[in-house]
VOKOL-73834 format. One record per atom (N, C-alpha, C): residue in three letters; y, z, x. Coordinates in steps of 0.1 Angstrom, whole numbers, padded with zeros to 4 digits, always signed. Layout:
! VOKOL-73834
alaYZX ...
***
This chain:
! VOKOL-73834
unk+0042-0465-0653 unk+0040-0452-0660 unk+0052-0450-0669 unk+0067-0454-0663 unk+0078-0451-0673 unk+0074-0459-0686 unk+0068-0469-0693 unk+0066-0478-0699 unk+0054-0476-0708 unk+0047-0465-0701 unk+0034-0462-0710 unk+0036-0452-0724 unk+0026-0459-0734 unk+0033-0452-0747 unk+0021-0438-0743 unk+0031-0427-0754 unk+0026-0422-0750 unk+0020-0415-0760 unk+0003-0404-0763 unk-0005-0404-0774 unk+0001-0393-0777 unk+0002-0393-0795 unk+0009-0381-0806 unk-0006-0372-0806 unk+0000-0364-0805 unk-0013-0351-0812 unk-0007-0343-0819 unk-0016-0339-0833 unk-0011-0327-0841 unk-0018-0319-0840 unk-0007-0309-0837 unk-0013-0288-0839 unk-0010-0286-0848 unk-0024-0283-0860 unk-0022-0275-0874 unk-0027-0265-0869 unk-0018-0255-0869 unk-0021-0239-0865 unk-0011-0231-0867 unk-0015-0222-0873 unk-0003-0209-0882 unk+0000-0200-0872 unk-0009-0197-0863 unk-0004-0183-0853 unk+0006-0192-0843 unk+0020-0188-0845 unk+0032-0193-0837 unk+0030-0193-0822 unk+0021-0183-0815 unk+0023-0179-0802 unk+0009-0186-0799 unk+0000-0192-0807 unk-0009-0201-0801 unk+0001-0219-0803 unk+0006-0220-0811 unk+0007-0232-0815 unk+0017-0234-0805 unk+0030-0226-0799 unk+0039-0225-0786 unk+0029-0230-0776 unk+0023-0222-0773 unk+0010-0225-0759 unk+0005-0240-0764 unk+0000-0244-0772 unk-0003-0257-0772 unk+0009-0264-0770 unk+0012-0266-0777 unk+0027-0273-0778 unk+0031-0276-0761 unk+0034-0264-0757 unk+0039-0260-0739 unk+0027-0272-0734 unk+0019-0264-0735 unk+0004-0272-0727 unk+0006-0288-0726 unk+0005-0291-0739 unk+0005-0308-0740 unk+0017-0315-0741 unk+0028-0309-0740 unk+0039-0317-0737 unk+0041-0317-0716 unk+0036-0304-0711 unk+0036-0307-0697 unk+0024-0320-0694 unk+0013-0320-0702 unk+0005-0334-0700 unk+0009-0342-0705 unk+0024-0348-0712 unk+0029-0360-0713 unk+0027-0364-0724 unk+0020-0356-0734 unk+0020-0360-0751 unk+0029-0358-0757 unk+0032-0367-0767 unk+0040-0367-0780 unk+0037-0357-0788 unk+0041-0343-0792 unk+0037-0331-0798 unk+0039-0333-0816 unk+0040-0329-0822 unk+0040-0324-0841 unk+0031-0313-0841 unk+0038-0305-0850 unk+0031-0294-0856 unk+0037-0293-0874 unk+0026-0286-0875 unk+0020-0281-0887 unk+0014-0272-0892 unk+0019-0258-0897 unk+0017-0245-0904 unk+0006-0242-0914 unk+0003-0253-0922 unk-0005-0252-0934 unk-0013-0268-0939 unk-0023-0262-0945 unk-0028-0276-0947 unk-0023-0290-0953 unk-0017-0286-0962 unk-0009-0291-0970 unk+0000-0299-0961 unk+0008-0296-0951 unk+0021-0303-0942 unk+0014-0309-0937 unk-0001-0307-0928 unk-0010-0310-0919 unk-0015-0323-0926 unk-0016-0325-0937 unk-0023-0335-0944 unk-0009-0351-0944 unk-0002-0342-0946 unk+0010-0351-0950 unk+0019-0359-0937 unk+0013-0350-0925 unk+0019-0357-0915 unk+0012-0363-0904 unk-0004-0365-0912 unk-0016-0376-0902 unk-0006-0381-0911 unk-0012-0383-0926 unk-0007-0398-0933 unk+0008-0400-0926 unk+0019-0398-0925 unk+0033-0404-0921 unk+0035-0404-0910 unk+0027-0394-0898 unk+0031-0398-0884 unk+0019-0404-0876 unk+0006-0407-0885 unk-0004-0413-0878 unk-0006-0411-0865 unk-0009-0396-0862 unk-0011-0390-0843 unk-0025-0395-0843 unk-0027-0396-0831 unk-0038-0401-0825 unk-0050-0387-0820 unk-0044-0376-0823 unk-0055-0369-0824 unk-0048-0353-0829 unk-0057-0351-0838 unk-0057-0340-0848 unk-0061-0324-0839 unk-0053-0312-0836 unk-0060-0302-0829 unk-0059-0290-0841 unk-0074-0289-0851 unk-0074-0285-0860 unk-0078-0267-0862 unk-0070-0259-0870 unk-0074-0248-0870 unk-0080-0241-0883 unk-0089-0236-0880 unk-0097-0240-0897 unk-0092-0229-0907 unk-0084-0215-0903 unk-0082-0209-0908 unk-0066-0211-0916 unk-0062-0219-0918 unk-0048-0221-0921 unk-0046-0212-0936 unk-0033-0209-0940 unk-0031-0201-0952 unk-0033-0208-0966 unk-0030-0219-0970 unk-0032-0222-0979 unk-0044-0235-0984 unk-0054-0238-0969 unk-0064-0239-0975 unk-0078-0242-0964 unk-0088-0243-0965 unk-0102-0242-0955 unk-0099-0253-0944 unk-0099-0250-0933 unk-0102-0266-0924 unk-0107-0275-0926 unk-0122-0269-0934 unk-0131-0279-0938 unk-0127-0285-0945 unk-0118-0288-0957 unk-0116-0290-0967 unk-0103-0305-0961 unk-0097-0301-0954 unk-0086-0308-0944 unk-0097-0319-0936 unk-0107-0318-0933 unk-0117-0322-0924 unk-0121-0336-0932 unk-0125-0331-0947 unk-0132-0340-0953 unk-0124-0348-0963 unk-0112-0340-0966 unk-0101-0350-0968 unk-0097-0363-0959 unk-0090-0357-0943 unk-0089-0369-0938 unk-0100-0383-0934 unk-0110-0374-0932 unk-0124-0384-0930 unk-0125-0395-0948 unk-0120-0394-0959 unk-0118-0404-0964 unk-0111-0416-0963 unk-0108-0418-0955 unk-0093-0427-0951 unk-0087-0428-0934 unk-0094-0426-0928 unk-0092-0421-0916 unk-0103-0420-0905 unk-0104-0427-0891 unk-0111-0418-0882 unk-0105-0414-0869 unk-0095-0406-0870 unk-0084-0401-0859 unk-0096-0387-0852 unk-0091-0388-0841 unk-0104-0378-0838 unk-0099-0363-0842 unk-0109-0356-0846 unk-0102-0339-0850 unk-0113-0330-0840 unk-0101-0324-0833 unk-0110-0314-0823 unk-0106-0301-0828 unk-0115-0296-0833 unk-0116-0280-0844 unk-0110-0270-0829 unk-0103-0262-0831 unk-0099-0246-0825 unk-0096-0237-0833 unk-0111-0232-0836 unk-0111-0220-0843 unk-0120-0206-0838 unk-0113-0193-0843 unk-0114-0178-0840 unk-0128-0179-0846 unk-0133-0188-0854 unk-0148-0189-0859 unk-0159-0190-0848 unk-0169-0184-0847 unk-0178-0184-0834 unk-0194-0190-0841 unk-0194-0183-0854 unk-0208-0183-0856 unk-0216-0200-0857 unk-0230-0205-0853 unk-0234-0219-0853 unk-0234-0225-0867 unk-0233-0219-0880 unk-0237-0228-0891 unk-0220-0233-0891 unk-0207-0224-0888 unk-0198-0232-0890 unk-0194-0240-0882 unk-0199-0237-0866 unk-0194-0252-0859 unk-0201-0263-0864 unk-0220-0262-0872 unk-0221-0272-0876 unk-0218-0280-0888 unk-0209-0273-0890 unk-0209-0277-0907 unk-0195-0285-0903 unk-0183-0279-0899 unk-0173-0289-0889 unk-0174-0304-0886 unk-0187-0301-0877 unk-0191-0316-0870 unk-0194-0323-0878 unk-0206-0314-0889 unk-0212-0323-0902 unk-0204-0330-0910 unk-0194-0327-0910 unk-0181-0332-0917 unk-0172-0342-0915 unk-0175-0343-0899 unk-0165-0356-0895 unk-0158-0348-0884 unk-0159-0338-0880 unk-0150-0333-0865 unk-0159-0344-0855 unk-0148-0338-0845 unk-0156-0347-0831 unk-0158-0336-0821 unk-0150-0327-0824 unk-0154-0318-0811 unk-0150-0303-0817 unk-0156-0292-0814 unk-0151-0282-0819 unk-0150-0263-0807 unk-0136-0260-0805 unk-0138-0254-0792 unk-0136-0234-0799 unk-0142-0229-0795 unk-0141-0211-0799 unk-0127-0209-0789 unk-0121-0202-0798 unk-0105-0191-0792 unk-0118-0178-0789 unk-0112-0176-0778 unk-0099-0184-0769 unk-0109-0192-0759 unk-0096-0202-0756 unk-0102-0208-0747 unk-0092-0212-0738 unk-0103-0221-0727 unk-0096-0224-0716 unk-0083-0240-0715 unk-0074-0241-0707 unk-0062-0247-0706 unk-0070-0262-0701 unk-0079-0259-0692 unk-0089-0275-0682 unk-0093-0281-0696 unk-0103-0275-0702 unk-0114-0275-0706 unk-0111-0280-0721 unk-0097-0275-0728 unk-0089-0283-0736 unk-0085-0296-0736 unk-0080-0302-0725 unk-0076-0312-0723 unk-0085-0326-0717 unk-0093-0321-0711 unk-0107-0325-0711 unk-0112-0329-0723 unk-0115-0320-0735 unk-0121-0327-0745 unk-0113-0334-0755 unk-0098-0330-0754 unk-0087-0340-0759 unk-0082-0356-0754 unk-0091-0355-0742 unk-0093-0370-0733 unk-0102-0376-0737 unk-0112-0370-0743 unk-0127-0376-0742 unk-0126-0379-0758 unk-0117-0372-0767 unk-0119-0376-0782 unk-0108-0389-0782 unk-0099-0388-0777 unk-0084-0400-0773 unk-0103-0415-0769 unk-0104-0412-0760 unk-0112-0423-0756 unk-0120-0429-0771 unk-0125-0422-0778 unk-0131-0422-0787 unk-0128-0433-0797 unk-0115-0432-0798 unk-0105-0434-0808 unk-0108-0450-0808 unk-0106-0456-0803 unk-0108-0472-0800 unk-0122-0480-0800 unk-0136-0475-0796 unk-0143-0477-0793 unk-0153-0479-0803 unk-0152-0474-0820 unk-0157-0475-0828 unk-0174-0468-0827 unk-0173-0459-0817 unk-0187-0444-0821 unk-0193-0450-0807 unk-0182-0459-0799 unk-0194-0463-0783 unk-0187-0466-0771 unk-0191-0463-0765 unk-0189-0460-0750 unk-0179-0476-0747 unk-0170-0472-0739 unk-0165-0488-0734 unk-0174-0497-0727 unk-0179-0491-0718 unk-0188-0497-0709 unk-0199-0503-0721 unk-0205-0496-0731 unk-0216-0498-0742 unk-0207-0507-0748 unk-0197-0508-0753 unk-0189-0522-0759 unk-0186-0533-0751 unk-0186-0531-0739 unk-0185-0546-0733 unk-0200-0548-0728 unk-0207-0540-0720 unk-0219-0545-0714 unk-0233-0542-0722 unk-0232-0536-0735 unk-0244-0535-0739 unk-0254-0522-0733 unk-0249-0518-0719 unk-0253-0510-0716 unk-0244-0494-0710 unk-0254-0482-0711 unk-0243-0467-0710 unk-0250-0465-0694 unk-0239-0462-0690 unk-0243-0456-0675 unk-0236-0438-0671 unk-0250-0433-0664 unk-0241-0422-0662 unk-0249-0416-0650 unk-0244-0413-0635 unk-0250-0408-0624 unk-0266-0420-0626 unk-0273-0414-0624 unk-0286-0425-0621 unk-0292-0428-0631 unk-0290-0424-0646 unk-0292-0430-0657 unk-0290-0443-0665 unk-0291-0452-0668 unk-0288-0462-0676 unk-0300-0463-0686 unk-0290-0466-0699 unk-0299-0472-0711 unk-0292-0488-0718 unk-0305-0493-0716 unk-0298-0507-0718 unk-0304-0511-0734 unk-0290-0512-0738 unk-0295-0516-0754 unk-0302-0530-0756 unk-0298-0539-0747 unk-0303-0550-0749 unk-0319-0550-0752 unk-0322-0544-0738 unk-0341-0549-0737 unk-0347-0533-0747 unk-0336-0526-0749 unk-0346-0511-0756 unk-0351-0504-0746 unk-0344-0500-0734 unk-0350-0495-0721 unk-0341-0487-0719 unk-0347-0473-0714 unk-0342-0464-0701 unk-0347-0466-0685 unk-0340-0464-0682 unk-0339-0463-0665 unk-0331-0453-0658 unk-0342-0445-0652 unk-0338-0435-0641 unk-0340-0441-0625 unk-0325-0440-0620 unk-0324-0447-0606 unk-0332-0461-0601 unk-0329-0473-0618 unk-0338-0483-0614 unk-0349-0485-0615 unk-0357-0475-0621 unk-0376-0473-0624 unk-0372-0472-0638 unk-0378-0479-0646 unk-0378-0477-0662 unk-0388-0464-0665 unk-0382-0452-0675 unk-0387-0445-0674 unk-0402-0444-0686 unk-0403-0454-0691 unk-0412-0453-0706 unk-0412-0447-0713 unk-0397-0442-0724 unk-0399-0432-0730 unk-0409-0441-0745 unk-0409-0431-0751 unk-0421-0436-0764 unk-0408-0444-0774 unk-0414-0451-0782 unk-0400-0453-0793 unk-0393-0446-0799 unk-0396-0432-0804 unk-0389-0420-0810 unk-0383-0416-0801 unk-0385-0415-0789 unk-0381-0407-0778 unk-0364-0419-0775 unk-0368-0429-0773 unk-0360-0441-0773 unk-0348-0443-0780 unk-0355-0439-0798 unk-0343-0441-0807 unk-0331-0425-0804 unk-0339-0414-0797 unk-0328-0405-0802 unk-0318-0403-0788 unk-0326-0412-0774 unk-0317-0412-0765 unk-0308-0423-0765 unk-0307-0433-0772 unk-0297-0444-0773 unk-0290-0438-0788 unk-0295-0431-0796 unk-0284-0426-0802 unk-0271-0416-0798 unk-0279-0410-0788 unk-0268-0401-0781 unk-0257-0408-0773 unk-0264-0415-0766 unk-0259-0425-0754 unk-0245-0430-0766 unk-0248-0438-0770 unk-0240-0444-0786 unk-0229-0436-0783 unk-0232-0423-0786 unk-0217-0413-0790 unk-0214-0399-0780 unk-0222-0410-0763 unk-0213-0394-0752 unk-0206-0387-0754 unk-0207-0379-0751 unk-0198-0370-0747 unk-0192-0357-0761 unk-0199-0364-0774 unk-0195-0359-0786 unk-0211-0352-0789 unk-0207-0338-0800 unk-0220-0333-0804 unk-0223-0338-0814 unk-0238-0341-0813 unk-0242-0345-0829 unk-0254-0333-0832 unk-0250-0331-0843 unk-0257-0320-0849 unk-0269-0324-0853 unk-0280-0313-0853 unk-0293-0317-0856 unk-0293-0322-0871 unk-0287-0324-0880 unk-0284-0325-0896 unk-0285-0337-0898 unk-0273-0341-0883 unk-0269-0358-0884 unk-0278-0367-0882 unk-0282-0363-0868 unk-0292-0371-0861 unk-0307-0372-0867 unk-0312-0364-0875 unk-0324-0364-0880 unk-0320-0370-0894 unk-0310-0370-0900 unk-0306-0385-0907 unk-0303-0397-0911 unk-0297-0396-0895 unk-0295-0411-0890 unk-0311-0418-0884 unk-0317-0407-0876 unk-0332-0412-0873 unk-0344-0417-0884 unk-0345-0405-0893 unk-0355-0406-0901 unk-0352-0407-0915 unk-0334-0409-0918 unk-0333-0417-0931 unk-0328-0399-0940 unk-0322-0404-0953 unk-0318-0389-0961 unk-0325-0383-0963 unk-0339-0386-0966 unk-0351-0379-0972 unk-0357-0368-0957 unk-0349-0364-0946 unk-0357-0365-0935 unk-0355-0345-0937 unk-0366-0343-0934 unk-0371-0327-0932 unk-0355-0319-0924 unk-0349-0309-0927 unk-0344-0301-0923 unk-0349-0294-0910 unk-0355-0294-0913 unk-0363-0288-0895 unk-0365-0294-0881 unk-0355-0294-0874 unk-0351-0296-0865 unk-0364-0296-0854 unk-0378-0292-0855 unk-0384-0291-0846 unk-0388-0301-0841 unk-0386-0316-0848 unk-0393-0325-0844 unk-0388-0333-0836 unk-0370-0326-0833 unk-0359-0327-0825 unk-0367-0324-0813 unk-0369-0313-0812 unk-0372-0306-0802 unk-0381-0309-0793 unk-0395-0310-0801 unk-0406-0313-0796 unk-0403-0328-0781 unk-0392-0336-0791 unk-0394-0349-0785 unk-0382-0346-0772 unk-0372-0338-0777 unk-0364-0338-0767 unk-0370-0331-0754 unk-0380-0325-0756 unk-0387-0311-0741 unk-0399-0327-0736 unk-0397-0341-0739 unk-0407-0347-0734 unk-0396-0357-0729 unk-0382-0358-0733 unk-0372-0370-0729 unk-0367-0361-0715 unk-0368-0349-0716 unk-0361-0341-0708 unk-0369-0341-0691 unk-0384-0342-0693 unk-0392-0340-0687 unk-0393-0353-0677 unk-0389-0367-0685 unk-0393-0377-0679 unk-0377-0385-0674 unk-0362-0381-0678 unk-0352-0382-0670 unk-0341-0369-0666 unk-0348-0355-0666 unk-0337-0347-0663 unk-0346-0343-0648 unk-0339-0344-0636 unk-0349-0336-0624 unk-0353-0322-0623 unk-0347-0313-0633 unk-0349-0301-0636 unk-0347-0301-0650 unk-0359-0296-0658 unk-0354-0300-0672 unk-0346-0288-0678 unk-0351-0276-0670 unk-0341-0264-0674 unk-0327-0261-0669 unk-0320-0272-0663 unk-0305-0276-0657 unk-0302-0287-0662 unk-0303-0299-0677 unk-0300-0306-0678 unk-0291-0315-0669 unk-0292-0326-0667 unk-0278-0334-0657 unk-0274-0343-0671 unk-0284-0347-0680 unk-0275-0356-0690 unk-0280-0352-0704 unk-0286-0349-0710 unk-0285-0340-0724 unk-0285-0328-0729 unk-0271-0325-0734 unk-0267-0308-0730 unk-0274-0304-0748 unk-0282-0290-0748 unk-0278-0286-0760 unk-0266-0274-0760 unk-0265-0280-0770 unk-0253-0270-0782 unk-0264-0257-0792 unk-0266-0248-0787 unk-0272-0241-0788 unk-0271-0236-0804 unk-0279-0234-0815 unk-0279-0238-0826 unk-0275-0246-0837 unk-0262-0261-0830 unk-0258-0268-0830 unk-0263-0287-0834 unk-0268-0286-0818 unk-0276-0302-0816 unk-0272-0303-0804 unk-0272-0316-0803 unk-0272-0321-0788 unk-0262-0327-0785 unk-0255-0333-0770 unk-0248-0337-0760 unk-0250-0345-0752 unk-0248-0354-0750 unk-0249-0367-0740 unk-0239-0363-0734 unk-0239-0367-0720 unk-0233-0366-0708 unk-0222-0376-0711 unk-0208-0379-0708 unk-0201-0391-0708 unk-0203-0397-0693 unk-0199-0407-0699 unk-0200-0422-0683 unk-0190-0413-0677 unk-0194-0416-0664 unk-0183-0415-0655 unk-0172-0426-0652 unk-0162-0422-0647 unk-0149-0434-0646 unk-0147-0432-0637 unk-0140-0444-0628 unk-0140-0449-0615 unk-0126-0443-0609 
***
């Protein structure tokens, strides 16, 4: 443990008495801290101290988060977990649509922080897939598995037969646990740029994926929605 390096995170955040609490927070969990007041510094010190994860606040003084968002996503895939006083769904999706990986509403909780600051850190290496999905080809989670190889799902060892559409949008999730993907993305990674804005054909398929691997489809166990958002894959569990 004395020997283990240890991961930089940047707080761009102007309110002093949040950026202290972070700061406090993640140096008692053993991170390397930097901060940053304004976009402009925030920009300048991914490029020169290359932290391994961005904790982004979209309201900074002298310019949009988003703007910060889609800057570094030219040159960069360091994970950015959005903490912003912003609540409403077109902005968390427009965040994600942009290249965030995770995005949390102030206030929030201390667990629940660091939790998703683990799970974007994982991220980081894996190039959009699960480790277990990079060495074995296949995502496992509780009695789930989808095995990329054969194009199969399996609940508790019984293949479940989902349809091909049904297929392509649960191995896309599977792909990128634990992260949201917005209905924007996924219906243009599925059906190409030209694909309809209307999310219902999301829906339709997801109330039949739900039906044939969740045991209560109104308590999800592994595809959360993001409630005006998109959807959530469950992450693997770790031993």
């Amino acid at each position: 443990m004395a020997n283990e390096i240890k991961r930089k995170i940047l707080i761009a955040e102007d309110d002093p008495g949040i950026c202290t609490f972070l700061r406090a927070t993640l140096l008692a969990e053993g991170y390397d801290v930097i901060t940053a007041h304004d976009g402009q510094n925030a920009l300048g010190m991914i490029s020169s101290h290359c932290p391994d994860c961005v904790l982004l606040d979209l309201g900074l003084p002298d310019m949009d988060g988003n703007q910060i968002i889609q800057s570094i996503r030219k040159w960069t895939h360091t994970p950015i977990v959005v903490i912003s006083a912003r609540s409403m769904e077109d902005d968390k999706a427009r965040a994600l649509d942009l290249g965030a990986d995770d995005y949390m509403t102030k206030p929030f909780g201390t667990v629940e922080l660091l939790a998703r600051i683990r799970t974007a850190l994982r991220h980081t290496h894996t190039t959009s897939e699960t480790g277990e999905l990079a060495l074995t080809g296949c995502y496992r989670v509780g009695g789930l598995e989808i095995d990329y190889n054969k194009c199969r799902v399996y609940l508790d060892g019984e293949d479940v037969h989902l349809t091909p559409n049904e297929y392509r949008i649960v191995a896309l999730l599977g792909k990128h646990a634990g992260r949201v993907l917005t209905y924007k993305s996924m219906l243009r990674e599925l059906w190409g740029p030209a694909a309809s804005s209307d999310n219902k054909i999301l829906r339709v398929h997801m109330a039949g994926i739900r039906r044939k691997i969740e045991p209560n489809p109104n308590e999800p166990r592994y595809i959360f929605t993001e409630v005006g958002v998109g959807y959530r894959m469950a992450e693997e569990e770790r031993p």
